[in-house]
KOLLUM-919292 format. One record per residue (C-alpha): residue number from 1; residue in three letters; z, x, y. Coordinates in nm, 3 decimals, decimal comma. Layout:
# KOLLUM-919292
k;r;Z;X;Y
NUM;ALA;Z;X;Y .
...
***
This chain:
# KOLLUM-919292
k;r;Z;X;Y
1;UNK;-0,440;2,192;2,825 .
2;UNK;-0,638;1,868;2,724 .
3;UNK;-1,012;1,869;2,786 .
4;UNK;-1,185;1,604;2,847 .
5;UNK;-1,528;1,676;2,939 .
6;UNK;-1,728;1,431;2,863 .
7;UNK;-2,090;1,572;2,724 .
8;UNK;-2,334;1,609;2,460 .
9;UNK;-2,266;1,966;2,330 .
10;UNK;-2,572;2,170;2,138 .
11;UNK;-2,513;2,462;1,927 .
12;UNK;-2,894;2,531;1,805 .
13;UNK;-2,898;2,292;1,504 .
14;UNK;-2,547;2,154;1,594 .
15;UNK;-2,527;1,870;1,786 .
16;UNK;-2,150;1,681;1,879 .
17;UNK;-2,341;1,338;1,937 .
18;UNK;-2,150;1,026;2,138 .
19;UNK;-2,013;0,767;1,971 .
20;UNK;-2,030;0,409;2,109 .
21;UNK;-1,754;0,238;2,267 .
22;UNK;-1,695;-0,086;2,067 .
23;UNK;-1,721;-0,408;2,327 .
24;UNK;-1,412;-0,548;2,124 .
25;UNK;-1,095;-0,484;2,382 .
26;UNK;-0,875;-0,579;2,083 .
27;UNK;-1,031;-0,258;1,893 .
28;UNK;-0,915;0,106;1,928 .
29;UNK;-1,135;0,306;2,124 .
30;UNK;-1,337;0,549;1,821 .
31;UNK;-1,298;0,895;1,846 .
32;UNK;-1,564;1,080;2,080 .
33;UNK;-1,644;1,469;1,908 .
34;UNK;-1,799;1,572;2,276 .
35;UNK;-1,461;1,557;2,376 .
36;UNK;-1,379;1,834;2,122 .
37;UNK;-1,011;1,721;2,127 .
38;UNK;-1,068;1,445;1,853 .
39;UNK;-1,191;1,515;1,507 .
40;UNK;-1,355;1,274;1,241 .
41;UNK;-1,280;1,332;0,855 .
42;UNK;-1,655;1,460;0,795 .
43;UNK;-1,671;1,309;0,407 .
44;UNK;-1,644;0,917;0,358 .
45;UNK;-1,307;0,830;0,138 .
46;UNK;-1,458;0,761;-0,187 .
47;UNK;-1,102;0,659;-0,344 .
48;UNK;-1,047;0,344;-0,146 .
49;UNK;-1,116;0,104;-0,423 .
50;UNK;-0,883;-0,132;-0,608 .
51;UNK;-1,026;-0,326;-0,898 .
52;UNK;-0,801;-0,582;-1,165 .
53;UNK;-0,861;-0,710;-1,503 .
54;UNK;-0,504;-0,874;-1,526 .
55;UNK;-0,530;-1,204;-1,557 .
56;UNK;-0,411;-1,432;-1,212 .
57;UNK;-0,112;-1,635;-1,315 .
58;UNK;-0,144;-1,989;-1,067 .
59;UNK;0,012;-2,323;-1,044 .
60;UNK;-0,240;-2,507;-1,173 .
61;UNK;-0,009;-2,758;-1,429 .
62;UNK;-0,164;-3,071;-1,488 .
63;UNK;0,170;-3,211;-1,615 .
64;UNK;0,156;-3,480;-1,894 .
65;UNK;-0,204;-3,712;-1,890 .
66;UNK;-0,196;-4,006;-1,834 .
67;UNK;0,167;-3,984;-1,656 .
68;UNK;0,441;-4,241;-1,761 .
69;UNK;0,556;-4,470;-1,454 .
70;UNK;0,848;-4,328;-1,285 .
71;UNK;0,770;-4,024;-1,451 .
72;UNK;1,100;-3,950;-1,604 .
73;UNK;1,118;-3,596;-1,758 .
74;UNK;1,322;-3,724;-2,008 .
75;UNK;1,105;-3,954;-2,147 .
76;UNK;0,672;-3,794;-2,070 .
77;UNK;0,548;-3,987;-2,303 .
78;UNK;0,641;-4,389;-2,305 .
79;UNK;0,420;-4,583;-2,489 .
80;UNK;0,125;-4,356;-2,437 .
81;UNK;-0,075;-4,305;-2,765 .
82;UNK;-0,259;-3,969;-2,645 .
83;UNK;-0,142;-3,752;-2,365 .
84;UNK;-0,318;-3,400;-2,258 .
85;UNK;-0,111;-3,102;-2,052 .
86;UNK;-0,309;-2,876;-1,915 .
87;UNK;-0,198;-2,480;-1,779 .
88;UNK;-0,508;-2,301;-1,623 .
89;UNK;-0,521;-1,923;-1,583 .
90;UNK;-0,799;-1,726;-1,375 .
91;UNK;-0,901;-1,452;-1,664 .
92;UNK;-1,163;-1,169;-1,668 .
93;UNK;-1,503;-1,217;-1,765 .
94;UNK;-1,511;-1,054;-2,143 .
95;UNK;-1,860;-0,993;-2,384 .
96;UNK;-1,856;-1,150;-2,701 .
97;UNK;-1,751;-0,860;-2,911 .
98;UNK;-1,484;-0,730;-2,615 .
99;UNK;-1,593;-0,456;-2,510 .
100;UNK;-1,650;-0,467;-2,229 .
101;UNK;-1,451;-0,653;-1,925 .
102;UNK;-1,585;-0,761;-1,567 .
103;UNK;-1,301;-0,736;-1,321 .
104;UNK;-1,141;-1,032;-1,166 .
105;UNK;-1,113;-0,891;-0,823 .
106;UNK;-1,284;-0,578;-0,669 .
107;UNK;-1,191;-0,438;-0,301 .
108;UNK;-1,421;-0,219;-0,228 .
109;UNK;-1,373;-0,005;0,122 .
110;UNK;-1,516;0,324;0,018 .
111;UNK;-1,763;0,268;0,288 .
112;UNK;-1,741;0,268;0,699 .
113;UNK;-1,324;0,377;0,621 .
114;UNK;-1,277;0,695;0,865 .
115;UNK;-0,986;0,812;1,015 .
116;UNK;-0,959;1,031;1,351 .
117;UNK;-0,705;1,288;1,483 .
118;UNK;-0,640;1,386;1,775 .
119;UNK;-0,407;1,654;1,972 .
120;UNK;-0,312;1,556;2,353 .
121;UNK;-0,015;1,780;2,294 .
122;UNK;0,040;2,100;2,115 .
123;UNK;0,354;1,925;1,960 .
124;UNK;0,152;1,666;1,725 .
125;UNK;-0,121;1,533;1,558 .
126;UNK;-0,178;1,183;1,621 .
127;UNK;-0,349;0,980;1,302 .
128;UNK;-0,573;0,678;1,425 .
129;UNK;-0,762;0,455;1,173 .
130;UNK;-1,173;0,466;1,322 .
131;UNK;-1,280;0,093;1,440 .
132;UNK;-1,584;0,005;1,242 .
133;UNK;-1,829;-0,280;1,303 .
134;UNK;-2,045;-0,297;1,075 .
135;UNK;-1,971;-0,463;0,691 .
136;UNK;-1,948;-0,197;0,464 .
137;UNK;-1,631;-0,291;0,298 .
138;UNK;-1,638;-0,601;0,058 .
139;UNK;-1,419;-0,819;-0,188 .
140;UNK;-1,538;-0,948;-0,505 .
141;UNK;-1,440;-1,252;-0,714 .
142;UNK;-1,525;-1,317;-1,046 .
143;UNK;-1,333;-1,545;-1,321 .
144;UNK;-1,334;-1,772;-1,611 .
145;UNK;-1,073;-2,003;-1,679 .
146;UNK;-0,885;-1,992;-1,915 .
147;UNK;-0,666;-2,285;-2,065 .
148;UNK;-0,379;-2,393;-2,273 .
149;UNK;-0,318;-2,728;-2,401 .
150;UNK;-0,023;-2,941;-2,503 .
151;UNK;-0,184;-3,257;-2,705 .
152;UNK;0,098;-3,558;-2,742 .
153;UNK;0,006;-3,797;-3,044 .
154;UNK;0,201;-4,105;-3,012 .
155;UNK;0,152;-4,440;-3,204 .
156;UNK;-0,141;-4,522;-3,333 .
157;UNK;-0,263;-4,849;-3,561 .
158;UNK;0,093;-4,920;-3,503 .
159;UNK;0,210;-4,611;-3,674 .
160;UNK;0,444;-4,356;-3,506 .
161;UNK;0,316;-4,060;-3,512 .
162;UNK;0,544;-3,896;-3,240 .
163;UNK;0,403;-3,539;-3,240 .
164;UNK;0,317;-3,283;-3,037 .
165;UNK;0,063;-2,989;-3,098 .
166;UNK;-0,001;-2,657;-2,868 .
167;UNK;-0,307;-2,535;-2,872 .
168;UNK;-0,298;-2,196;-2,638 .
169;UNK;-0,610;-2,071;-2,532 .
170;UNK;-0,585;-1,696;-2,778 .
171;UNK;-0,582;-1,909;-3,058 .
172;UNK;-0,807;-2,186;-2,893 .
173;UNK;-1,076;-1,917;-2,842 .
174;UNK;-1,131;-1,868;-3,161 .
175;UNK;-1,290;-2,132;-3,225 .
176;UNK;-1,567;-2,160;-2,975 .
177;UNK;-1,848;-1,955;-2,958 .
178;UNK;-1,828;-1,636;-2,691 .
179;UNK;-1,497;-1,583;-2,542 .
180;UNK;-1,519;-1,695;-2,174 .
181;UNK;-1,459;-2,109;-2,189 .
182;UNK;-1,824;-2,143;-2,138 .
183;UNK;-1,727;-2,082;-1,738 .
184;UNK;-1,819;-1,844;-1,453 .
185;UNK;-1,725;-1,839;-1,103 .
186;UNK;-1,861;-1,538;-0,880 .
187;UNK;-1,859;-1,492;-0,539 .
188;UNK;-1,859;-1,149;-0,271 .
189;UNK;-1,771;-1,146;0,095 .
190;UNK;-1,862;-0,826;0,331 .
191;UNK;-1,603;-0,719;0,546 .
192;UNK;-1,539;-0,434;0,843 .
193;UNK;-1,235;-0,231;0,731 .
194;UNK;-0,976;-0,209;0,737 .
195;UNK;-0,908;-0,586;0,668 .
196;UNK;-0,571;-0,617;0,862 .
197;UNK;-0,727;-0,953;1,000 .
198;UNK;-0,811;-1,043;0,639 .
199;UNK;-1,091;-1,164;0,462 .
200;UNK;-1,174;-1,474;0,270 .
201;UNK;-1,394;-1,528;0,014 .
202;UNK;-1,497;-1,865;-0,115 .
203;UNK;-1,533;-1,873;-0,462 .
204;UNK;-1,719;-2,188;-0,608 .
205;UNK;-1,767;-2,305;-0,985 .
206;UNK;-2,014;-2,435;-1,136 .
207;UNK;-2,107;-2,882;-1,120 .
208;UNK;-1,867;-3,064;-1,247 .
209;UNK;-2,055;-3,265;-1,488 .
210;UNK;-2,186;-2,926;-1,644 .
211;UNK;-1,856;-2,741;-1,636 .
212;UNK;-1,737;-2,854;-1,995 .
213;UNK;-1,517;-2,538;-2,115 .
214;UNK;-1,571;-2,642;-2,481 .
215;UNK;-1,580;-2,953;-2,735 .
216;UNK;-1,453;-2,898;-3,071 .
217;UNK;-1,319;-3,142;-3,349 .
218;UNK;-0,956;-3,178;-3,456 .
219;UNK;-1,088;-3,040;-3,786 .
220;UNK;-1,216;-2,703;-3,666 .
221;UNK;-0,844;-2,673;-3,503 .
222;UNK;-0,771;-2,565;-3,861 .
223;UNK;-0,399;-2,478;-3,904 .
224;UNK;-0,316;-2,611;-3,557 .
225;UNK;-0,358;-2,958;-3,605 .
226;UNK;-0,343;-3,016;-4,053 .
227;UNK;-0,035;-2,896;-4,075 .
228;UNK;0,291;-3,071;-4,166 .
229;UNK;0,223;-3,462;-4,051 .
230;UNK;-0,133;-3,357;-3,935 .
231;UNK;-0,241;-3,289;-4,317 .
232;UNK;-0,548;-3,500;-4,322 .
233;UNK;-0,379;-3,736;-4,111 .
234;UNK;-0,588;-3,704;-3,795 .
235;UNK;-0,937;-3,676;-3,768 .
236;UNK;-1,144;-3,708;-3,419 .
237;UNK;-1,255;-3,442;-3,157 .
238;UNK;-1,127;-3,273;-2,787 .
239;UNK;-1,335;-3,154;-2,504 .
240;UNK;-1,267;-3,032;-2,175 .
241;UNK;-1,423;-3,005;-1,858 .
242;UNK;-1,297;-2,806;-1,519 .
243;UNK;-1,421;-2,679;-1,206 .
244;UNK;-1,253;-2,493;-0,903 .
245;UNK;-1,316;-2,435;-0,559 .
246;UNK;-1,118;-2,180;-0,469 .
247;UNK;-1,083;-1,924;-0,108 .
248;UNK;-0,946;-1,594;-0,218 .
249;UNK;-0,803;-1,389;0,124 .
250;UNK;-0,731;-1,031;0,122 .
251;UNK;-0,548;-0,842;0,391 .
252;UNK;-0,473;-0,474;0,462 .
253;UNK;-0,067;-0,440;0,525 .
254;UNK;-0,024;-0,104;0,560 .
255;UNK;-0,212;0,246;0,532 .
256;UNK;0,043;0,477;0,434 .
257;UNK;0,019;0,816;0,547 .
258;UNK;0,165;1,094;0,330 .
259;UNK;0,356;1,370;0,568 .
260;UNK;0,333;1,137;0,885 .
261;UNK;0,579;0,974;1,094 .
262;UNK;0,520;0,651;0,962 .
263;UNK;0,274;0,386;0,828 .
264;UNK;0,005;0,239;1,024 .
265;UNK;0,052;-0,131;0,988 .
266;UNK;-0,247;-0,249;1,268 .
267;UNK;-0,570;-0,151;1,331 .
268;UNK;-0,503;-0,004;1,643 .
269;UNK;-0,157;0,161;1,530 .
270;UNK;-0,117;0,505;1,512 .
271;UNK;0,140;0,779;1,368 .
272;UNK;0,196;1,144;1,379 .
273;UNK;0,208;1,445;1,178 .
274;UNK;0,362;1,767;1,277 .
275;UNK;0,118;2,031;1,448 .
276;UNK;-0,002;2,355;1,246 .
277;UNK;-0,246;2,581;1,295 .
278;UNK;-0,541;2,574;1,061 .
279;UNK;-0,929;2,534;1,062 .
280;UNK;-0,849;2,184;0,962 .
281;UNK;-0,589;1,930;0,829 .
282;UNK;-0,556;1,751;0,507 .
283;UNK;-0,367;1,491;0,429 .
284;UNK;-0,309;1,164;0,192 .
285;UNK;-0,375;0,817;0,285 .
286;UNK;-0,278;0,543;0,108 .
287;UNK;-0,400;0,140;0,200 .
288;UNK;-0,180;-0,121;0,049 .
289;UNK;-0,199;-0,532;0,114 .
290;UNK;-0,203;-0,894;-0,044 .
291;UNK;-0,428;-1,123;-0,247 .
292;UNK;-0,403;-1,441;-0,218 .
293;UNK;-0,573;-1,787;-0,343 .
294;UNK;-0,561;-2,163;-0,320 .
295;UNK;-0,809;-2,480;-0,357 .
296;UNK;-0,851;-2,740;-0,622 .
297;UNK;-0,939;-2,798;-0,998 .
298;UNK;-1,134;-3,105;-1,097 .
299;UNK;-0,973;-3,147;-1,493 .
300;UNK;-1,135;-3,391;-1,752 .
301;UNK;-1,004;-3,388;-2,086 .
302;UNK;-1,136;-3,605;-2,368 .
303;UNK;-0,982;-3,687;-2,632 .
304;UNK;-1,133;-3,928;-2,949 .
305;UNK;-0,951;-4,031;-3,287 .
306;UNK;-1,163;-4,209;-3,508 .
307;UNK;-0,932;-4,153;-3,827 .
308;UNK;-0,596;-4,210;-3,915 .
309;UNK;-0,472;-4,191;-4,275 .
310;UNK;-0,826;-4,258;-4,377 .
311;UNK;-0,822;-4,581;-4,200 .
312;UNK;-1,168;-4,565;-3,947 .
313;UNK;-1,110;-4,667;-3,591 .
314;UNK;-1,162;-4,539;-3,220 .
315;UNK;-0,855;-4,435;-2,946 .
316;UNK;-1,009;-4,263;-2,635 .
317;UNK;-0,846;-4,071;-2,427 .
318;UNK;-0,768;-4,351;-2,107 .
319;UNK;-0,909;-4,105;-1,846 .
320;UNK;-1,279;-4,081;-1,786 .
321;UNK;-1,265;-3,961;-1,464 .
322;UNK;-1,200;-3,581;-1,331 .
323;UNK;-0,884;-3,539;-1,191 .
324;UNK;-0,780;-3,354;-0,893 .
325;UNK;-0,510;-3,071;-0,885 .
326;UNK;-0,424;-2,866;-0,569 .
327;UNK;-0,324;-2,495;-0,674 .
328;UNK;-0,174;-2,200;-0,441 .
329;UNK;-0,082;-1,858;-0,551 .
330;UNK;0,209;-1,619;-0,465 .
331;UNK;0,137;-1,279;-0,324 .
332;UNK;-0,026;-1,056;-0,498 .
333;UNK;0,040;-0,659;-0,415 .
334;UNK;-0,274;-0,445;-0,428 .
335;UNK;-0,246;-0,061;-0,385 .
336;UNK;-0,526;0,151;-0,347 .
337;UNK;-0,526;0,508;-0,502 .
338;UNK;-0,424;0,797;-0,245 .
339;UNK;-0,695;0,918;-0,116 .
340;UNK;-0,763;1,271;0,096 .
341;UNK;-0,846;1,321;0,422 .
342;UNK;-1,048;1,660;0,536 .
343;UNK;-1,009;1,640;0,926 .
344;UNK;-1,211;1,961;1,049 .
345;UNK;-1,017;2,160;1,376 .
346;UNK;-1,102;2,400;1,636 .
347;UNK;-0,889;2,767;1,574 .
348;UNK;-0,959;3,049;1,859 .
349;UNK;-0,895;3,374;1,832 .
350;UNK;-0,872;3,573;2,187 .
351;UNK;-0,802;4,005;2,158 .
352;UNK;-0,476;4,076;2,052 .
353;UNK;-0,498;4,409;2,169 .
354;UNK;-0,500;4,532;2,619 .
355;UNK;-0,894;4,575;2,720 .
356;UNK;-0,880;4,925;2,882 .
357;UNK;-1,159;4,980;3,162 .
358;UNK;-1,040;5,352;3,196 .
359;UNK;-1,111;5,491;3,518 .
360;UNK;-1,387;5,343;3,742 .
361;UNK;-1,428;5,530;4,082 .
362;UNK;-1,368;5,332;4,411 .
363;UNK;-1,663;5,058;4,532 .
364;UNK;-1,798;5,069;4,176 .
365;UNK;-1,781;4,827;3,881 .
366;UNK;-1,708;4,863;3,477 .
367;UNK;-1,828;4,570;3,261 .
368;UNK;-1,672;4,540;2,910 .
369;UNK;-1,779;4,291;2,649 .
370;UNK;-1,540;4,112;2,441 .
371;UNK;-1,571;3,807;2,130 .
372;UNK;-1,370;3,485;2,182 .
373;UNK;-1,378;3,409;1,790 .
374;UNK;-1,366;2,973;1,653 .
375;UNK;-1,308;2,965;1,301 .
376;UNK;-1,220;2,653;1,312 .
377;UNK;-1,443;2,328;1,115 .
378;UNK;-1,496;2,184;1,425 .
379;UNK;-1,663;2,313;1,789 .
380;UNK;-1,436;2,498;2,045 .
381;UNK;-1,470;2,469;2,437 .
382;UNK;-1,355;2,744;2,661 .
383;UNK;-1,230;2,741;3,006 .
384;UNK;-1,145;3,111;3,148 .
385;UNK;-0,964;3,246;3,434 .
386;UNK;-0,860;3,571;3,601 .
387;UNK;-0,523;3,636;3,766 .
388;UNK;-0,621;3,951;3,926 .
389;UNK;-0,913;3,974;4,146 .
390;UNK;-1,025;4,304;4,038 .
391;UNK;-1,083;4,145;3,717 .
392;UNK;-1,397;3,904;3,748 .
393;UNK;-1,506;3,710;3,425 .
394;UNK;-1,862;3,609;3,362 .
395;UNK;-1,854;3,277;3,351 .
396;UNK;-1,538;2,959;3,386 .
397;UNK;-1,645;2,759;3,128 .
398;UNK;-1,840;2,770;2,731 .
399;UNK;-1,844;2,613;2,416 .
400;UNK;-1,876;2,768;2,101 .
401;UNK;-1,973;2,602;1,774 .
402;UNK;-1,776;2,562;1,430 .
403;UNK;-1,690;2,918;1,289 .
404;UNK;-1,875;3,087;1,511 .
405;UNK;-1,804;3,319;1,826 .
406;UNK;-1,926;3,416;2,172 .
407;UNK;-1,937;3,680;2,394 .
408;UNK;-1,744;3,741;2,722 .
409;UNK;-1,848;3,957;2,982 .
410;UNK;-1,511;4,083;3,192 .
411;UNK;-1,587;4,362;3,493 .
412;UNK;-1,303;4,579;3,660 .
413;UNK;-1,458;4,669;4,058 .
414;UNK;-1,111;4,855;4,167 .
415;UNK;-0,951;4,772;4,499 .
416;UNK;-0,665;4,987;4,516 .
417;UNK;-0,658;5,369;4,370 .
418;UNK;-0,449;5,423;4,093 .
419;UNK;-0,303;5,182;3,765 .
420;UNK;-0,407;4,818;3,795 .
421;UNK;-0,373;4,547;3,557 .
422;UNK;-0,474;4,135;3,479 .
423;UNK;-0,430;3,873;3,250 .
424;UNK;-0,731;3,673;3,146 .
425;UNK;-0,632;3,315;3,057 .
426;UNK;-0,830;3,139;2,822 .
427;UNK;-0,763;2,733;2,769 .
428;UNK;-0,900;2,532;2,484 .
429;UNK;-0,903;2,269;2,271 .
430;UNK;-0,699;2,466;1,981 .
431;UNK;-0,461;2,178;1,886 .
432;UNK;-0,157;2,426;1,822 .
433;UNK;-0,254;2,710;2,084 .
434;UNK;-0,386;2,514;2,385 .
435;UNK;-0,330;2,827;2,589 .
436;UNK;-0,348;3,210;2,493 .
437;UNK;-0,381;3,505;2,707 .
438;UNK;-0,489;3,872;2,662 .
439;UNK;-0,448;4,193;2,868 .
440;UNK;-0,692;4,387;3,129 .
441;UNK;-0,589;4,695;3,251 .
442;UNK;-0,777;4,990;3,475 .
443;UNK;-0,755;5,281;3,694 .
444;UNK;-0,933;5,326;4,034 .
445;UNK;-0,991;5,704;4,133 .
446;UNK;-1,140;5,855;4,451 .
447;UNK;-1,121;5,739;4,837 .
448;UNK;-1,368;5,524;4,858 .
449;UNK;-1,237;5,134;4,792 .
450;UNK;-1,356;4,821;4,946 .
451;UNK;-1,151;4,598;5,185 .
452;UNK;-0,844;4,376;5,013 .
453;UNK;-0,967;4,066;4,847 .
454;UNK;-0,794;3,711;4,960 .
455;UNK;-0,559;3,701;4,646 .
456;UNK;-0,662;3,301;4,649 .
457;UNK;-1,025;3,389;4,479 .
458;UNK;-0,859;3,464;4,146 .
459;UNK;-1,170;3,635;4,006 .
460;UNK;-1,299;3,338;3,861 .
461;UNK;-1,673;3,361;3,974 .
462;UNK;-1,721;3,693;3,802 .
463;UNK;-2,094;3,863;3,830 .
464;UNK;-2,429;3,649;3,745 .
465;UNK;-2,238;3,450;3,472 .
466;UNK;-2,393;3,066;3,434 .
467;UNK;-2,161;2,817;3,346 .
468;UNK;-2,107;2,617;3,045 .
469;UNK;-2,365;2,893;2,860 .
470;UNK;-2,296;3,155;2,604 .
471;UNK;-2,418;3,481;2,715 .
472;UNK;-2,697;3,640;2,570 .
473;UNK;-2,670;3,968;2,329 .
474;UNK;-2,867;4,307;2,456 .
475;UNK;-2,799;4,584;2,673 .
476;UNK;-2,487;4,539;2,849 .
477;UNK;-2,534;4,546;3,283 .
478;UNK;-2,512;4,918;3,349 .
479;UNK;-2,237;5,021;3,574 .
480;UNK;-2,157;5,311;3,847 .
481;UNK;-1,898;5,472;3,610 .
482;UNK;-1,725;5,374;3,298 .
483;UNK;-1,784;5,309;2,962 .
484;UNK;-2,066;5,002;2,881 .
485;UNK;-1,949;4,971;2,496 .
486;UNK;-1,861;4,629;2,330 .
487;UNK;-1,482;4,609;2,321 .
488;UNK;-1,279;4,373;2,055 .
489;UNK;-0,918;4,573;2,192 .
490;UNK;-0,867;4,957;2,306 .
491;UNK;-1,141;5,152;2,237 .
492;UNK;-1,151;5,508;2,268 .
493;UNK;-0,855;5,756;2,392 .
494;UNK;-0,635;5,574;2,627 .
495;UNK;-0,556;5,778;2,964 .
496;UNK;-0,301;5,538;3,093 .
497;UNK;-0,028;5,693;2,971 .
498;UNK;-0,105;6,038;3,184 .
499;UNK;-0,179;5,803;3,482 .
500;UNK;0,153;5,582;3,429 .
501;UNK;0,351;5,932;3,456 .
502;UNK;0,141;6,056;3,722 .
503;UNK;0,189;5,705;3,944 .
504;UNK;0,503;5,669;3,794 .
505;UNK;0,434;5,287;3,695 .
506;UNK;0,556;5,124;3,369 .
507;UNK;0,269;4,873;3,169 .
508;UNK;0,386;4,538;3,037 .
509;UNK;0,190;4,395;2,721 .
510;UNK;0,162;4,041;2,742 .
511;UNK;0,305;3,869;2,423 .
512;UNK;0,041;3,692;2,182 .
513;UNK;0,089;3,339;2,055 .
514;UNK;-0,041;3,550;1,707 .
515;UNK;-0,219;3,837;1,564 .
516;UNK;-0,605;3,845;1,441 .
517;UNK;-0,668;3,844;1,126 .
***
């Protein structure tokens, strides 16, 4: 059976504290330990972080600059003496020398990300991802830009030079000092997890006018540009400048749950894994979603000859303003490394074996102390009943902290002479054994019993117990006749079987749900 008391349980220096409901109706309700039927993973999930150094492919094209009227693909260039095509990539950040890479993106959630189980059937496990308020989770942006060229050369002093020269960015690089364009763009946003709304970023570069990725002259361009009808032909210079403003948006998908029913694909979505008994559960997780970008890129190339076949003269490029270029991106998959989950459980152990009173003479009492046993990771609570009268338990109710156990004090007071037997019920919050029972059994001897108790008292009060406590270890309550030991089972020489042929009676053994270890 469920429990659902609602309290702050201590267990000397344990203590199951509350947890807040959030004020957010759209949020799941957070698991509550005092409940004891809902469990926590009790280490944060250290593997649920995705970084990238790939570079992010977009659709930033310029397309042929200036663009011919009409712009006929067949014919880019018209009349145009200089044309520029730009293709801009977001790259990693690199040193210098190479070694060593910043990451484009980083999603970072290895904070605040807890999951909760809980059992409201003995059939199931139900998985729950933990609402969390606060911003421990966050996405980083940083990126250069990298770019490759197209330059057109058309006529110039009336000569046709009709040519056109790539000029990618690997072999671009090499001829400007560092290796990141001269260009940084940085920018981290805090998030609660688990990001299923998603999360922007806004990622801004740096001012125009002081964004120029490089200048170089058409000489340094070595073999790219004197080559073949560029052999001291053309003489003159190329910069570029470029800026972004860019909103990068990640959002959780799915958290995939090895051995469950299903993904969880909302923050308040669930799924199940088949019960088991244990002293906890483990299991994989596994958070997957999208990255995506958009915004604009301010382009200004510059382009100057001041040489052609020796003759001196000056063709600028025709743009001297930046240019504007919307840009979107396609989804991007992340996947996060699986990562385990250590969800700690309740596991109680009643007696597997009958708890024999022996004989107790008529109007007196035998008390026998047993040990309800939690191995379990997490705290057990205990609710206790009697179906015989004769058999009275201490106390109805008790909690017992992880891996630990408590006593139970159980006392026979005959009320019949001869054989007599009980079951003691015991109901907790063990996910896969809700219920489990264990046997009493006595024998009242002499003449002298008291007058029939109304069946509907069920022994639950019991003698002196106080509710919701452990009791206390020491001398065990003396008693008119019968043994006062601490009893995990049978102890001693059982009589009953002389007594079940004298009273000609047959004893039952309950079954048990399983055997102590």
């Amino acid at each position: 059976m469920k429990q659902t008391t609602l309290r702050t349980v201590h267990f000397g220096a344990l203590t199951l504290a509350s947890v807040a409901l959030l004020s957010s109706s759209a949020a799941a309700a957070p698991c509550d330990p005092t409940t004891l039927t809902c469990s926590v993973n009790d280490d944060k999930l250290s593997g649920l972080r995705v970084e990238s150094t790939d570079a992010l492919p977009t659709s930033i094209d310029s397309g042929w600059i200036p663009s011919v009227p009409m712009n006929d693909p067949n014919f880019p260039h018209g009349d145009k003496a200089i044309q520029v095509k730009a293709d801009i990539t977001f790259d990693r950040l690199e040193s210098e020398d190479g070694s060593a890479q910043t990451p484009v993106y980083v999603i970072d959630m290895t904070k605040g990300t807890d999951v909760s189980v809980t059992w409201p059937t003995a059939n199931e496990f139900v998985v729950q991802l933990e609402p969390n308020m606060s911003n421990d989770a966050s996405l980083r942006v940083t990126h250069t830009l990298t770019p490759n060229f197209k330059l057109w050369f058309g006529k110039l002093l009336g000569i046709s030079i009709n040519a056109e020269v790539d000029l990618p960015a690997e072999k671009l690089i090499d001829f400007i000092p560092g290796s990141n364009f001269n260009y940084t763009a940085t920018s981290t946003q805090s998030f609660a997890p688990w990001g299923f709304d998603g999360i922007t970023t806004q990622v801004k570069g740096t001012d125009f006018n002081n964004s120029k990725l490089f200048d170089v002259t058409l000489q340094q361009l070595g073999d790219l540009v004197n080559t073949g009808n560029f052999s001291g032909v053309i003489e003159g210079s190329f910069s570029f400048n470029a800026t972004t403003d860019s909103d990068f948006t990640f959002t959780t998908k799915s958290v995939n749950v090895i051995g469950g029913t299903g993904p969880i694909t909302s923050e308040t979505g669930t799924t199940t894994i088949p019960m088991n008994d244990g002293n906890f559960l483990e299991f994989q997780i596994q958070p997957t979603g999208t990255l995506t970008y958009s915004g604009d890129i301010e382009l200004l190339p510059v382009a100057n000859i001041t040489s052609v076949f020796g003759f001196n003269f000056s063709v600028s490029f025709p743009i001297s303003v930046g240019l504007d270029f919307p840009y979107t991106s396609d989804e991007i998959d992340v996947t996060f490394p699986s990562t385990l989950v250590h969800i700690p459980l309740p596991n109680v152990f009643v007696p597997s074996k009958t708890l024999d009173f022996g004989q107790v003479q008529g109007n007196n009492k035998a008390d026998r102390k047993i040990s309800i046993d939690n191995d379990g990771e997490l705290g057990a609570t205990l609710e206790y009943s009697s179906d015989n009268p004769a058999f009275t338990i201490s106390q109805t109710s008790t909690q017992v902290g992880p891996e630990q156990s408590t006593d139970l004090t159980i006392q026979f007071r005959p009320t019949k002479p001869g054989a007599d037997k009980g079951t003691i019920t015991v109901k907790s919050n063990d996910p896969d054994s809700p219920e489990q029972t264990f046997d009493v059994q006595g024998f009242g001897v002499g003449e002298d019993f008291p007058e029939p108790v109304d069946p509907g008292m069920g022994g639950a009060g019991g003698s002196g117990g106080n509710p919701g406590t452990t009791p206390t270890s020491g001398e065990l309550p003396e008693s008119d006749s019968g043994c006062g030991c601490r009893t995990a089972g049978t102890d001693g020489p059982n009589p009953m079987l002389a007594w079940a042929t004298l009273a000609g009676i047959g004893l039952i053994s309950a079954g048990r749900r399983r055997n102590r270890r």
